[in-house]
N, C-alpha and C positions, 0 to 999 in steps of 0.2 A: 446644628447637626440635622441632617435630613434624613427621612425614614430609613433609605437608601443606605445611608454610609457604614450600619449595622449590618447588612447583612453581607457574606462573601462570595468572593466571586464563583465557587457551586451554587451556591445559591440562587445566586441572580441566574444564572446558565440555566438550572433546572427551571426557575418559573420562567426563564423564556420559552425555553421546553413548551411548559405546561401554556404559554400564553399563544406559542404555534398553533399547536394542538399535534397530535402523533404522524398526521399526515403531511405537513409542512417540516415536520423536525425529522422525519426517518432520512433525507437524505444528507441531514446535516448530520446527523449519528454516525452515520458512514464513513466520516472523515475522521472518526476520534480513533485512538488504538484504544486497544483494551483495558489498559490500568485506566485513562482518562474518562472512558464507554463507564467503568463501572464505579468512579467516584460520583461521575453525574447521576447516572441510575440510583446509586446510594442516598444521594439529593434529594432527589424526584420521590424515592419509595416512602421517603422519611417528611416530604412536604407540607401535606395537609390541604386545607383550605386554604387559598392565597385570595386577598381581596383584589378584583378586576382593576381597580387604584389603581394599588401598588405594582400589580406586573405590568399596565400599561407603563408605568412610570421606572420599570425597569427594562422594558422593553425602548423606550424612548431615551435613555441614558445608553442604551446598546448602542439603537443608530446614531447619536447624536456623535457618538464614539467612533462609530464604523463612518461618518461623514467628515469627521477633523481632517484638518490639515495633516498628522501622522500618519494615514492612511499610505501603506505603500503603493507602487507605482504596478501596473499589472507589466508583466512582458512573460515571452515564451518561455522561460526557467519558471518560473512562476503557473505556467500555465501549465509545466509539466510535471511541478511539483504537487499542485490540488491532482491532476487525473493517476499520479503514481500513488498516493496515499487513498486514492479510491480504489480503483482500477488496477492497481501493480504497471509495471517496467514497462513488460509490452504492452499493453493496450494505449500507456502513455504514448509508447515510441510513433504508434500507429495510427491514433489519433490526430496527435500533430503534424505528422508526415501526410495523410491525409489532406488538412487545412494548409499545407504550404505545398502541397503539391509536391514535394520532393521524394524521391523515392528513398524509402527509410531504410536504412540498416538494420534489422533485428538481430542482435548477437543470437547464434544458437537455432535459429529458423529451420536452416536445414534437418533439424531433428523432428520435426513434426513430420517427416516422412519415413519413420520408422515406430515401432510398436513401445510401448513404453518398455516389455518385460528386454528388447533387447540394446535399448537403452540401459536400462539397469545392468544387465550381462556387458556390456562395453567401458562402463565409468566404475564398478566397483571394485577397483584397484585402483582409482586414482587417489587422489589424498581429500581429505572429506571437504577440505577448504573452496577446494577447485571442483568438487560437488554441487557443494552447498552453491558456488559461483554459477555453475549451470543451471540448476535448476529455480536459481532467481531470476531468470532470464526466460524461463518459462512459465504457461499458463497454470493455475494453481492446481488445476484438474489432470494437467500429464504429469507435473515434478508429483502431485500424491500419487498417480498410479506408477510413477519410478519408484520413487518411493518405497510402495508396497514389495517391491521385488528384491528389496539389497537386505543384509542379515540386519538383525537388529542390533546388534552393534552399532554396525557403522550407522547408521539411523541413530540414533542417540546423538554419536558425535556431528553428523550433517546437522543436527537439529539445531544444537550449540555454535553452530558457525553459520547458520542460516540466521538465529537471534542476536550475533553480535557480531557481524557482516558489518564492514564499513565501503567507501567507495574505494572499487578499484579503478586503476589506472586504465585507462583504453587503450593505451600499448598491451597491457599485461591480459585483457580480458579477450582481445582479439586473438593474442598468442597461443591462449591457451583453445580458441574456438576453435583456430586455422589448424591446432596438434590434432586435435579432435575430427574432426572433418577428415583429414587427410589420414587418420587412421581408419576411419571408417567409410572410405570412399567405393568399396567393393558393396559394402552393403545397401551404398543409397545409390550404385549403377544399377542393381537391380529390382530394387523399389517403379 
């Protein structure tokens, strides 16, 4: 049994952490969500002194790991899925469309040409699901100033359906942008 095999994989994560140092690991933190952000932090605050050894030698069992043959294959789902767990949806959509040169669909785009407050005046009758739907589609800074505008009810239930939000279909997500759009077409002829 080697040093190694005792300790768990928090473990090993935090003294890689600790063997980065905070400025090599803040953009890896990035990628974690919050229950994982805060088991490794729990890690890390709980660590101590780690001997230069040992985290070499858990830091070289990482790459050794990250070099195998199971190492998956990179392609664009892949490259869209690290920039969506950083970044969110659109900045994903935009990035990529970007590097292929193709011009990207942004579901929901059209709404950045109107004010967030009457934004919120136009969707808060919708059903919270097809809320929470729009406002994943947008920058984290307009859907909170939407947000800020609808009763706090419905804010509760958007919240709950923005946290367990699955993927919708692209028929259904375009249907409901094109309802939207074309209800609001007076307002964005005079924007």
């Amino acid at each position: 049994m080697t040093k190694l095999d005792g300790l768990s994989p928090k473990r090993k994560a935090a003294i890689i952490l600790l063997r980065l140092g905070s400025e090599t690991s803040g953009p890896l933190l990035k990628g974690l969500r919050r229950p994982e952000l805060q088991k490794v932090m729990e890690e890390v605050s709980r660590l101590g002194r780690v001997d230069v050894a040992l985290a070499d030698a858990v830091l070289r069992e990482f790459l050794g790991e990250a070099e195998g043959d199971a190492l998956a294959a990179g392609d664009e789902e892949l490259a869209y899925e690290y920039l969506e767990a950083t970044f969110g949806k659109r900045m994903a959509r935009e990035v990529l469309g970007e590097l292929s040169g193709d011009e990207v669909h942004i579901p929901f785009q059209f709404l950045d040409e109107l004010d967030p407050d009457v934004i919120a005046e136009n969707v808060s009758t919708e059903h919270p699901q097809t809320i929470a739907l729009i406002l994943s589609h947008l920058t984290p800074e307009m859907s909170a100033e939407i947000i800020s505008h609808l009763p706090d009810d419905l804010k509760v239930k958007i919240g709950i359906r923005l946290g367990t939000m699955n993927k919708v279909p692209a028929d259904a997500m375009l249907a409901v942008e094109r309802g939207l759009q074309s209800r609001l077409t007076t307002l964005l002829e005079s924007q």
